[in-house]
Kinemage of the C-alpha trace (Angstrom):
@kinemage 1
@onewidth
@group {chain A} dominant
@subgroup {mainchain}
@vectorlist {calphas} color= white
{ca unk a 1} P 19.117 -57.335 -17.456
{ca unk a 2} L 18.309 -59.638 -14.759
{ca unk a 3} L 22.307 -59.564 -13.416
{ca unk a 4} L 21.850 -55.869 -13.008
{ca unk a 5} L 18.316 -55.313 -11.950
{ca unk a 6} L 16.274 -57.657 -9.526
{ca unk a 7} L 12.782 -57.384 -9.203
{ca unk a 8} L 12.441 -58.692 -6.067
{ca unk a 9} L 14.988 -55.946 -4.721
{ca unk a 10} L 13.394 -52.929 -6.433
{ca unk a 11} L 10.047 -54.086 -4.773
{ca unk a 12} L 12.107 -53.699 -1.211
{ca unk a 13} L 13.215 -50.723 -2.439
{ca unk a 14} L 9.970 -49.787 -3.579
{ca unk a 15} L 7.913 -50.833 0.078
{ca unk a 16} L 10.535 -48.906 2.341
{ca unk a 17} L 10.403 -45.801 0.509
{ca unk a 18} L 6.974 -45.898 0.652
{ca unk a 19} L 6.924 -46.533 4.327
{ca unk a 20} L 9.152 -44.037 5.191
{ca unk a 21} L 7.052 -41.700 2.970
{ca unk a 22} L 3.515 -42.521 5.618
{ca unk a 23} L 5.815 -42.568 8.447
{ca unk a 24} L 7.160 -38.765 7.476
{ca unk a 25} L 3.289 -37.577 5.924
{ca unk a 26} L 1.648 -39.246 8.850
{ca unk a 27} L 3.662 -37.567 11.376
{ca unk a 28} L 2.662 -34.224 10.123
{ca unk a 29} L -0.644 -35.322 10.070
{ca unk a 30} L -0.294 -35.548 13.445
{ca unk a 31} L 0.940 -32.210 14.400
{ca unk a 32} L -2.115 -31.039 11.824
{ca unk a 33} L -4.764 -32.997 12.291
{ca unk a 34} L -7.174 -30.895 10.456
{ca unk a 35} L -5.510 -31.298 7.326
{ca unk a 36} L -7.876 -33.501 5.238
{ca unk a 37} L -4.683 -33.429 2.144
{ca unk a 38} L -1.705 -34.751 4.778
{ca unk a 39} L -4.848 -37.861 6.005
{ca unk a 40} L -5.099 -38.643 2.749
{ca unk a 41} L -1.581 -39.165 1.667
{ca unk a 42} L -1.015 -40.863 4.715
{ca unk a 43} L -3.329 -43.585 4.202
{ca unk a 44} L -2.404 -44.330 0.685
{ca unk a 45} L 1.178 -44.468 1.623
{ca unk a 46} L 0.086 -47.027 3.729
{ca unk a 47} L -2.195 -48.994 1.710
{ca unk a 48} L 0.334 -48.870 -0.995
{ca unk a 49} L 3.128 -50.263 1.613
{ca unk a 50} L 0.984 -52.654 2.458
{ca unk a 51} L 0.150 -53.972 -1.227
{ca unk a 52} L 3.704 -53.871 -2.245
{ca unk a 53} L 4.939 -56.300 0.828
{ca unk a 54} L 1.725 -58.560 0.169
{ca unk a 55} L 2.434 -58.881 -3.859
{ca unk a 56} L 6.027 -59.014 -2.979
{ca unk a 57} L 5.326 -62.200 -1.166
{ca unk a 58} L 3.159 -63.848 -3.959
{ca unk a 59} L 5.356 -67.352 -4.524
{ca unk a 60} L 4.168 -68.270 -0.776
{ca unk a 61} L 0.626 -66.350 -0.163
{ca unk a 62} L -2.200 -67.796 -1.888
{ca unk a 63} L -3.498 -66.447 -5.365
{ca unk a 64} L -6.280 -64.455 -3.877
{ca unk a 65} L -3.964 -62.473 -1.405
{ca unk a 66} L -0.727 -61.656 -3.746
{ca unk a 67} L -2.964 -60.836 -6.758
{ca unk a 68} L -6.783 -59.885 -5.768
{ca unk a 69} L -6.214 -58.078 -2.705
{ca unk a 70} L -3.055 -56.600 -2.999
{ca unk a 71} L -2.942 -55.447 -6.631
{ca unk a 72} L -6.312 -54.028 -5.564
{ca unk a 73} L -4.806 -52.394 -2.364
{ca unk a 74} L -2.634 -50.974 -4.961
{ca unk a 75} L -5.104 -49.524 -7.147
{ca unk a 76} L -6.447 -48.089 -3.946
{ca unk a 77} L -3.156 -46.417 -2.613
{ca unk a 78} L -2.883 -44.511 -6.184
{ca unk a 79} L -6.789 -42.938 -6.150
{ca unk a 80} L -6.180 -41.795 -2.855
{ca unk a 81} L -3.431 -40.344 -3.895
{ca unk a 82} L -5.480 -38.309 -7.074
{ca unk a 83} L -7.750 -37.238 -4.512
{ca unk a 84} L -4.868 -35.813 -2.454
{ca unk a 85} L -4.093 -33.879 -5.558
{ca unk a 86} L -7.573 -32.808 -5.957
{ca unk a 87} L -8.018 -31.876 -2.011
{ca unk a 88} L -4.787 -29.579 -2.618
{ca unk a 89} L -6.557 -28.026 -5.614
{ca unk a 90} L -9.667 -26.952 -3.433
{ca unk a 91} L -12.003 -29.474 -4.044
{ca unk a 92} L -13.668 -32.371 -1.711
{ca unk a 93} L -12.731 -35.683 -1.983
{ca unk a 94} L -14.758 -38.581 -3.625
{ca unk a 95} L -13.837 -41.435 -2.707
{ca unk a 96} L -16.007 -43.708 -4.927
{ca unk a 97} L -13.764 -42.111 -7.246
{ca unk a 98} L -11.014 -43.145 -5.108
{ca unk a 99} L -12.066 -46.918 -5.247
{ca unk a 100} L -13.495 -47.492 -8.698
{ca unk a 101} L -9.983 -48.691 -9.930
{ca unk a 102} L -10.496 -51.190 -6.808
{ca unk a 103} L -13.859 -52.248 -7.289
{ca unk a 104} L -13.174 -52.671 -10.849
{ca unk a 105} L -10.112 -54.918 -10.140
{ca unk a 106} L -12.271 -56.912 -7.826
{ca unk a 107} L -15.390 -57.728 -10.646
{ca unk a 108} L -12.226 -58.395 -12.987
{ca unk a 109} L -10.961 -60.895 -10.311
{ca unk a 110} L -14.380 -62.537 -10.698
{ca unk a 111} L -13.765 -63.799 -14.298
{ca unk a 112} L -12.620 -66.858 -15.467
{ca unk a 113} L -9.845 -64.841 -17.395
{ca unk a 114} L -8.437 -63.479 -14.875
{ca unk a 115} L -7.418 -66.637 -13.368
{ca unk a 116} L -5.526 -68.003 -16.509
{ca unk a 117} L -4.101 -64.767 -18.157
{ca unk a 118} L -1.436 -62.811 -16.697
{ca unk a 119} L -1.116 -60.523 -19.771
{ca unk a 120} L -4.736 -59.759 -18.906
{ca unk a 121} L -3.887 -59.438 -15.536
{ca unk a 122} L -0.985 -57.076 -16.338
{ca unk a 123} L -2.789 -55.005 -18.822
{ca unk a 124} L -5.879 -54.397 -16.030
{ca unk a 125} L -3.901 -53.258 -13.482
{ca unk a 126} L -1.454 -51.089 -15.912
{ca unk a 127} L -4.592 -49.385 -17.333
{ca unk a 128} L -6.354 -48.691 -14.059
{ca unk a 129} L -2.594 -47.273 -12.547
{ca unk a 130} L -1.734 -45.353 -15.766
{ca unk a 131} L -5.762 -43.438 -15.558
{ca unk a 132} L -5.081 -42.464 -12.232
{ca unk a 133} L -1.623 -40.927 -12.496
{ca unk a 134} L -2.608 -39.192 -15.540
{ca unk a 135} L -6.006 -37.965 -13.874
{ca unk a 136} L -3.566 -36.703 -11.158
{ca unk a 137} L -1.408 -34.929 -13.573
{ca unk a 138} L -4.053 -33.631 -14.885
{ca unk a 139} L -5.348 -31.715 -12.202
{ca unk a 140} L -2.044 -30.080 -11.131
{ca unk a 141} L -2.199 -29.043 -14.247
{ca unk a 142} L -5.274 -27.359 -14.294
{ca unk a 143} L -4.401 -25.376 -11.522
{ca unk a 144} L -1.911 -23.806 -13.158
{ca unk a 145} L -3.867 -21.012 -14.448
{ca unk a 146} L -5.605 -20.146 -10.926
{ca unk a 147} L -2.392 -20.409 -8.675
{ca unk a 148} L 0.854 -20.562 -10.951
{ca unk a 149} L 3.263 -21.855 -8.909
{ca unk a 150} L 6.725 -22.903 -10.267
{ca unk a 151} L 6.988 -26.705 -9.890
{ca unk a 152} L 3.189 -27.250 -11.177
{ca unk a 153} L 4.420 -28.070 -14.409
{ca unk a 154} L 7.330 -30.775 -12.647
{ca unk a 155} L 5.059 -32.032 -10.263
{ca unk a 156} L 2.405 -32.971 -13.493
{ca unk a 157} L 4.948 -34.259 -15.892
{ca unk a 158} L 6.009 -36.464 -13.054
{ca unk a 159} L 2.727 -37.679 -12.527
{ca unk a 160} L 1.824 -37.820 -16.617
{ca unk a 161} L 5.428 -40.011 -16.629
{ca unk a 162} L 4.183 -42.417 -14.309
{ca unk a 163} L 1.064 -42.753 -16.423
{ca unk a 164} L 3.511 -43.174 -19.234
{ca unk a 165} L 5.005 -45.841 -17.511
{ca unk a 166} L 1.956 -47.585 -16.600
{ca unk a 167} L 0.740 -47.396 -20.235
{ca unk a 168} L 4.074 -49.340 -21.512
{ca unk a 169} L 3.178 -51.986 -18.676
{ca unk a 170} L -0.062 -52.515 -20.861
{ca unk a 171} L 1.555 -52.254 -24.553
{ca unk a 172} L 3.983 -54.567 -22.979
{ca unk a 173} L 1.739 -57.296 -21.657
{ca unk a 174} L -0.370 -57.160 -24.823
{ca unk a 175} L 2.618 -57.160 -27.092
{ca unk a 176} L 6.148 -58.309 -26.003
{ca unk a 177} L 5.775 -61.391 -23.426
{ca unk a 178} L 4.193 -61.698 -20.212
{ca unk a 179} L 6.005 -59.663 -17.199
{ca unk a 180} L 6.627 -62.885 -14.683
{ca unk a 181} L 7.395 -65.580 -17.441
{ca unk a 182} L 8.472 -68.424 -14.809
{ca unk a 183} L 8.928 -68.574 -10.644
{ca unk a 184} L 11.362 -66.380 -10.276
{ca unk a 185} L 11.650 -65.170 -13.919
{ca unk a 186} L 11.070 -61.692 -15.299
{ca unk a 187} L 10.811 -59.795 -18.382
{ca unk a 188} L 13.565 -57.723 -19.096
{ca unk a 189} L 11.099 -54.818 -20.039
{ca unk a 190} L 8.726 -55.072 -16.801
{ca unk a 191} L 11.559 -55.296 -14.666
{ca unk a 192} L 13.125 -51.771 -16.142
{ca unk a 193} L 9.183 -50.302 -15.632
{ca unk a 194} L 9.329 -51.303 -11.828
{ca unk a 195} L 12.333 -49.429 -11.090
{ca unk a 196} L 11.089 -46.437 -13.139
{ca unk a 197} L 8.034 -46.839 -11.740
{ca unk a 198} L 9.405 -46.659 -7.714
{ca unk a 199} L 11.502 -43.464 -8.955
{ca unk a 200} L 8.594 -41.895 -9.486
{ca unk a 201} L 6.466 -42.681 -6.618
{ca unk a 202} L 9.132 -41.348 -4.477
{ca unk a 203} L 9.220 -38.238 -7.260
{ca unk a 204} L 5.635 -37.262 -6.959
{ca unk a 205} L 5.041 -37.719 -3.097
{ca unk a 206} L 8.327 -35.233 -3.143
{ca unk a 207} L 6.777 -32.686 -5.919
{ca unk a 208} L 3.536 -32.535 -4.069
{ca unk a 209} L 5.250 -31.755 -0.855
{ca unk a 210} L 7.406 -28.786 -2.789
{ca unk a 211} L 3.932 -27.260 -4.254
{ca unk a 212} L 2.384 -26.766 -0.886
{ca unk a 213} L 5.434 -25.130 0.609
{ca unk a 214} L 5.752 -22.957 -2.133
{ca unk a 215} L 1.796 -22.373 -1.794
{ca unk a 216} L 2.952 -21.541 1.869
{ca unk a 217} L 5.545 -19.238 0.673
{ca unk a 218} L 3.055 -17.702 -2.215
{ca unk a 219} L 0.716 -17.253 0.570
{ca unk a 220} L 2.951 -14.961 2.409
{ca unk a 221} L 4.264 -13.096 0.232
{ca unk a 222} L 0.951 -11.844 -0.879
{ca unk a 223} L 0.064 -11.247 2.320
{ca unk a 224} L 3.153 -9.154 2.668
{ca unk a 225} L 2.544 -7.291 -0.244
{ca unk a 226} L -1.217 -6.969 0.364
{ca unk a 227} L -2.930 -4.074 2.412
{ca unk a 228} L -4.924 -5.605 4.997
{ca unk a 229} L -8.454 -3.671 4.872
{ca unk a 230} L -8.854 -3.336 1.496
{ca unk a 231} L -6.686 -6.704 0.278
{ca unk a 232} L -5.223 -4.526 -2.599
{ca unk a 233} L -1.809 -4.029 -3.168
{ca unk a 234} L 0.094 -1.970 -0.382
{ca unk a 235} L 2.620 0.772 -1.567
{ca unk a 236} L 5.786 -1.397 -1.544
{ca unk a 237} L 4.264 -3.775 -3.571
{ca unk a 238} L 2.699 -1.151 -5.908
{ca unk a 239} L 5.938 0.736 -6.160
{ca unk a 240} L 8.048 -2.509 -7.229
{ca unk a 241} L 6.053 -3.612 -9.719
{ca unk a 242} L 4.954 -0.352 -11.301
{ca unk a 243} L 8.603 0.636 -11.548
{ca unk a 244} L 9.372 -3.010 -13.032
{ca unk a 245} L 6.495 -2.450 -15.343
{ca unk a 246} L 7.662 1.145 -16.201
{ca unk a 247} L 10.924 0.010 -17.643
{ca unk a 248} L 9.483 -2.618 -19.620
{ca unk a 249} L 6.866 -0.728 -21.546
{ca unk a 250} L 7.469 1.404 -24.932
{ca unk a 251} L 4.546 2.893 -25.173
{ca unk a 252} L 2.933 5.693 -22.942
{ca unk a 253} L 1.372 4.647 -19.534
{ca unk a 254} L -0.429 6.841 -17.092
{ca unk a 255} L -1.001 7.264 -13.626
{ca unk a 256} L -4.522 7.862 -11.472
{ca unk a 257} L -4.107 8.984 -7.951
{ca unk a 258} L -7.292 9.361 -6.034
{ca unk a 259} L -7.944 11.194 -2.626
{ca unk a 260} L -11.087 10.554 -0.772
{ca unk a 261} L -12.343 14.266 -0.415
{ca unk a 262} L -12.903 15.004 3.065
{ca unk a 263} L -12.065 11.709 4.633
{ca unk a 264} L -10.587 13.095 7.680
{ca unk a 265} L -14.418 14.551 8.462
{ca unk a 266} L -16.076 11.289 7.761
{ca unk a 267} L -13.406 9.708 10.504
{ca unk a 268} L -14.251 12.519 12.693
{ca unk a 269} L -17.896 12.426 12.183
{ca unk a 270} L -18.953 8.577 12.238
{ca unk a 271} L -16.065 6.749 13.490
{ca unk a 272} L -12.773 5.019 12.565
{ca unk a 273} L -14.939 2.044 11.722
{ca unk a 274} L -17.300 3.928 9.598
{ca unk a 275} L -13.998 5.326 8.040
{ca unk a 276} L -13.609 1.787 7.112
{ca unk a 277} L -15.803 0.564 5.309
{ca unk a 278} L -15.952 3.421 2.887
{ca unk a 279} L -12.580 2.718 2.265
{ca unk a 280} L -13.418 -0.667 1.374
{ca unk a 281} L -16.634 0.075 -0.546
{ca unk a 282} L -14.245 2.295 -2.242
{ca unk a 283} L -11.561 0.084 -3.305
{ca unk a 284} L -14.063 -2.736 -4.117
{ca unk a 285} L -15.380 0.195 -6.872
{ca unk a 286} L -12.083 1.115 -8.282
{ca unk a 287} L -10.866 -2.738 -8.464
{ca unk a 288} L -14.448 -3.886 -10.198
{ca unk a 289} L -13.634 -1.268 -12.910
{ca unk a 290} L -9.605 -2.849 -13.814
{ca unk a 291} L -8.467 -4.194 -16.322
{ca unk a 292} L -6.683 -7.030 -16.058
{ca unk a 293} L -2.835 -5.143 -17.093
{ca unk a 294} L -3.879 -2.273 -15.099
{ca unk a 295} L -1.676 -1.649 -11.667
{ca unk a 296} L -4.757 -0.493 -8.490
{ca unk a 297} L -2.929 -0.213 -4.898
{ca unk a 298} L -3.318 1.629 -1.464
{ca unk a 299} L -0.686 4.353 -1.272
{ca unk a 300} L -1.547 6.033 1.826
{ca unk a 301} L -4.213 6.290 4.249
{ca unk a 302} L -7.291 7.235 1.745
{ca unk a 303} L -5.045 7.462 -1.116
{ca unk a 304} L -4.725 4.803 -3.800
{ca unk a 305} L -2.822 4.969 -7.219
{ca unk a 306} L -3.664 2.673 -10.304
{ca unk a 307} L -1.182 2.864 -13.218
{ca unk a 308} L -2.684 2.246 -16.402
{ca unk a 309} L -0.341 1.188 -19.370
{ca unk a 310} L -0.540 1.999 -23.265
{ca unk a 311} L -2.602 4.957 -22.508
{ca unk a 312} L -1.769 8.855 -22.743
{ca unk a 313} L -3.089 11.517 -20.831
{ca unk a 314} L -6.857 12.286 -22.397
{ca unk a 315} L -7.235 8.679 -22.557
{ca unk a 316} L -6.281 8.340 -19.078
{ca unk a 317} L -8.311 11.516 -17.532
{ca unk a 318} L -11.391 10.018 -19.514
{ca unk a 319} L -10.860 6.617 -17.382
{ca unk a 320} L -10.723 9.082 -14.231
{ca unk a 321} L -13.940 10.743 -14.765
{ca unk a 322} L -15.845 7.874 -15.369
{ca unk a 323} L -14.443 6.451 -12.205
{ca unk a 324} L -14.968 9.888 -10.785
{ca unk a 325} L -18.863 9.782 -11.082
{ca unk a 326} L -19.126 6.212 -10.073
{ca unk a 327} L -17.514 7.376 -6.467
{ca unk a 328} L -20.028 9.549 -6.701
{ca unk a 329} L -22.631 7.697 -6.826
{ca unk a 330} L -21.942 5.635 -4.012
{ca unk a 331} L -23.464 5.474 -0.811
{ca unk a 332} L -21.754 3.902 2.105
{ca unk a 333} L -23.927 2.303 4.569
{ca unk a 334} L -22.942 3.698 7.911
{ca unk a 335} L -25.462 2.182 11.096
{ca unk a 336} L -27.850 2.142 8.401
{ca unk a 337} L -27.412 5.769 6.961
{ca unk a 338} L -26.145 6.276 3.830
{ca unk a 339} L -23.056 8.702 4.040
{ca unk a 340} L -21.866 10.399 0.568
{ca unk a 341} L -18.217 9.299 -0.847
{ca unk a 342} L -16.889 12.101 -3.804
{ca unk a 343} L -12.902 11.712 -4.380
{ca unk a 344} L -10.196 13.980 -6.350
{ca unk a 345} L -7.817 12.316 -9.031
{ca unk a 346} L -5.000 13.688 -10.247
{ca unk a 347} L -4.105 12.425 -13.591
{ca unk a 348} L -0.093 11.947 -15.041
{ca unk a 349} L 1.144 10.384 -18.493
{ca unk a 350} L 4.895 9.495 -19.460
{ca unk a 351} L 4.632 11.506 -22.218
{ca unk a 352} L 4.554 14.597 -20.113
{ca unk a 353} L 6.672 13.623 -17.428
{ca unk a 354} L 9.875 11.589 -17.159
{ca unk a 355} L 9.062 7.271 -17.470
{ca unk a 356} L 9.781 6.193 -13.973
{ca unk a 357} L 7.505 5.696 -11.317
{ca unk a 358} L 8.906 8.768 -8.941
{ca unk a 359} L 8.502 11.870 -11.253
{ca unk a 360} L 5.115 10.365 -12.242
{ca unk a 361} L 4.019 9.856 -9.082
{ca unk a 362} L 5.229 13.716 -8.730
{ca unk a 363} L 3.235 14.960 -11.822
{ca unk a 364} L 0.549 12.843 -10.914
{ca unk a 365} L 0.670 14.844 -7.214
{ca unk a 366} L 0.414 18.478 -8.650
{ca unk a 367} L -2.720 17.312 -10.960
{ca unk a 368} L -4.318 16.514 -7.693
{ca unk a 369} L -3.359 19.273 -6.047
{ca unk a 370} L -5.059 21.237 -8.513
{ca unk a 371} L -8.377 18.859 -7.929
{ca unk a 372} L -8.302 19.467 -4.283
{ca unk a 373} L -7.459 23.481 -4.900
{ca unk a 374} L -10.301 23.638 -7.509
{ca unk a 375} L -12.897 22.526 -4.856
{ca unk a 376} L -12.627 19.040 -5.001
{ca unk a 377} L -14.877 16.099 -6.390
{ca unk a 378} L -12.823 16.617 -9.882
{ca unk a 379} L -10.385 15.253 -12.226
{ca unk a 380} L -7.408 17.547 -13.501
{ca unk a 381} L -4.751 16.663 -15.644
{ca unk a 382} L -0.757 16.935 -15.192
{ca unk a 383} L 0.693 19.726 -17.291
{ca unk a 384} L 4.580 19.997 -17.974
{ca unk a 385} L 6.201 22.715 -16.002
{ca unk a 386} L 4.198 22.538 -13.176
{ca unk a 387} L 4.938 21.916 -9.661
{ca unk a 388} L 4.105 21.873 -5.938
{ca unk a 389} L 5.805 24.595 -5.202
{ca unk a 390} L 5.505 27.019 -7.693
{ca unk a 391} L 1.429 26.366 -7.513
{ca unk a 392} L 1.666 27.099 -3.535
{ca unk a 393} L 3.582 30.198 -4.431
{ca unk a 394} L 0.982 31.440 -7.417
{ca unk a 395} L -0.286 35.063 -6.061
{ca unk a 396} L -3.062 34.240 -7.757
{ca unk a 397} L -4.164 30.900 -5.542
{ca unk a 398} L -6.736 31.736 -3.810
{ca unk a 399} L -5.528 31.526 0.349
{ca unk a 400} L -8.601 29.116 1.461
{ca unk a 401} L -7.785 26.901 -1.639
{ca unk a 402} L -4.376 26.798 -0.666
{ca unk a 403} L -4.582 26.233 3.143
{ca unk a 404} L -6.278 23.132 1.794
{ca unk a 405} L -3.578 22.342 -0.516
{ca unk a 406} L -1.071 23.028 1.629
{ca unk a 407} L -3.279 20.412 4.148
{ca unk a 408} L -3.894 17.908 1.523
{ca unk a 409} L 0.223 17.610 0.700
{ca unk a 410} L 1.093 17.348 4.572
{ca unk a 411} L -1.714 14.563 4.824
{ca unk a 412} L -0.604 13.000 2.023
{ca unk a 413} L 2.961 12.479 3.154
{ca unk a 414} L 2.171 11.424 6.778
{ca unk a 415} L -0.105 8.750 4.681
{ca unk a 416} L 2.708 7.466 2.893
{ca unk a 417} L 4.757 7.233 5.457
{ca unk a 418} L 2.802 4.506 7.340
């Protein structure tokens, strides 16, 4: 394998790719100095640069340069690198952690077998690479739960690989024949691990950089879909996945959409700011009461709709009317005074009106209608045949409760059209 692969080529190959890897990470470090993740990498680009070259050069550097120091550099380069991963999962860096593998290698270097076996030698250094990659895979990994983005599982089966690879260094060493057998010599099996081995360097440095663009690109999009004062969903983002949702489900789902009763007085009465914060005293209610498959977003200005699936109307107007009496039994803190929050919900199911998001949101609008006709602070339910327009046109409305209807639907469409 030796006419087709050469060791000391792949270890060029291996050095320049990772100096051109701390010459690209350190140059955005320098446009982002704060960023503890892009320091990191930088410096164990470097250090592992640096370690390759010097172990490169081992048939004219002394014993303690080629093997103790750069080996060790090595070991160095790839904990930094785990704590890079761990630093892009949220957590602070420890660098003992970072240079155990290091100080290990250098108490190893102290023995007497360390000196005469280079299957021992080999095995060390393969077991203290392979724990690190693996402990790096590892915690991409576990973040897949917390942020899922879509190369997590790439970016830690490239990093579990390299442990792989490491771990057939040791097997090797142990088991086959010793990876340099003479000056100049190499086993056939070692020499096929480097060049795996500086694939996947390159491979990982690259994945890394992909999961914290697509974090970037996670991180707007949320914020797009997000309502700024509240941090729930905003309407287009409610709208496109309750519609997506919608069409998926075959059972019955059902739709809550709250008013803040008198929210216009409260604006008038305190101030825009004090308007504020019950809106987000409000949402932080409603969203400590979902359920994780339930669908809670800002609509409109003190509107909000949550669709709830597999549940029918009763079920649905029971979930209301606890929700109901929990508004009303908060108190907003306003300068100190406590300033009284009550809200309307009309309630809508798919069995009573057509399974798309627009005649739902429709049924669901006449139910609250009713609430806000009806005086209010109350819960009514969607029934089939109703409408807007025909209740507005009922002789038997009475006029004050429909001025206020007819109030609450203008309201409610300037709100949605912001």
């Amino acid at each position: 394998m030796n006419h087709f692969l050469h060791l000391p080529t792949i270890m060029v190959i291996h050095a320049c790719s990772t100096l051109i890897s701390a010459l690209l990470i350190g140059n955005l470090w320098r446009q982002r100095r704060h960023s503890v993740l892009l320091g990191i990498l930088t410096f164990a680009a470097a250090i592992g640069f640096l370690g390759t070259v010097v172990h490169a050069m081992r048939p004219i550097l002394p014993f303690w340069m080629s093997a103790g120091m750069a080996l060790g550099a090595g070991a160095l380069a790839l904990g930094l690198f785990w704590q890079a991963i761990a630093v892009f999962e949220g957590k602070r860096p420890n660098y003992l952690h970072a240079s155990a593998g290091t100080l290990i290698w250098f108490v190893l270097y102290l023995t007497p077998i360390f000196h005469s076996s280079i299957m021992f030698r080999t095995a060390a250094i393969a077991l203290i690479m392979g724990t690190y990659s693996v402990l790096g895979g590892r915690e991409i990994w576990l973040g897949m739960r917390r942020e899922p983005l879509p190369s997590r599982k790439l970016a830690a089966g490239v990093h579990c690989a390299r442990g792989a690879v490491w771990y057939s260094v040791l097997v090797g060493s142990l088991l086959l024949e010793p990876a340099y057998k003479a000056p100049g010599e190499y086993a056939d099996w070692f020499v096929l691990a480097s060049l795996l081995q500086t694939l996947l360097v390159m491979l990982s440095i690259i994945t890394l950089l992909i999961l914290a663009l697509e974090r970037d690109e996670r991180a707007s999009r949320l914020v797009a879909e997000r309502d700024p004062l509240t941090n729930l969903r905003n309407r287009r983002s409610f709208v496109e996945h309750a519609e997506a949702r919608l069409k998926r489900e075959t059972t019955p789902s059902a739709l809550l959409l709250f008013d803040i009763d008198h929210f216009k007085q409260i604006n008038d009465t305190h101030g825009h700011a004090a308007g504020d914060t019950v809106l987000t005293e409000f949402a932080a209610m409603l969203e400590g009461r979902m359920q994780a498959d339930w669908l809670l977003a800002r609509i409109g200005g003190e509107e909000f709709a949550c669709l709830i699936p597999n549940a029918g109307a009763a079920d649905a107007a029971d979930i209301a009317e606890a929700m109901r009496r929990a508004v009303e039994r908060l108190q907003a803190t306003i300068d100190g005074r406590s300033v009284s929050v009550t809200v309307s919900i009309g309630v809508a199911a798919t069995d009573d009106a057509a399974p798309s998001l627009d005649p739902l949101l429709a049924a669901a609008d006449v139910a609250l209608y009713l609430a806000k006709a009806e005086g209010r602070n109350a819960v009514r339910i969607y029934q089939p045949g109703q409408s807007l327009r025909g209740l507005l046109a009922n002789d038997h409305t009475p006029p004050s409760a429909a001025n206020q209807a007819r109030a609450y639907v203008r309201a409610s469409r300037a709100n949605r059209r912001r």
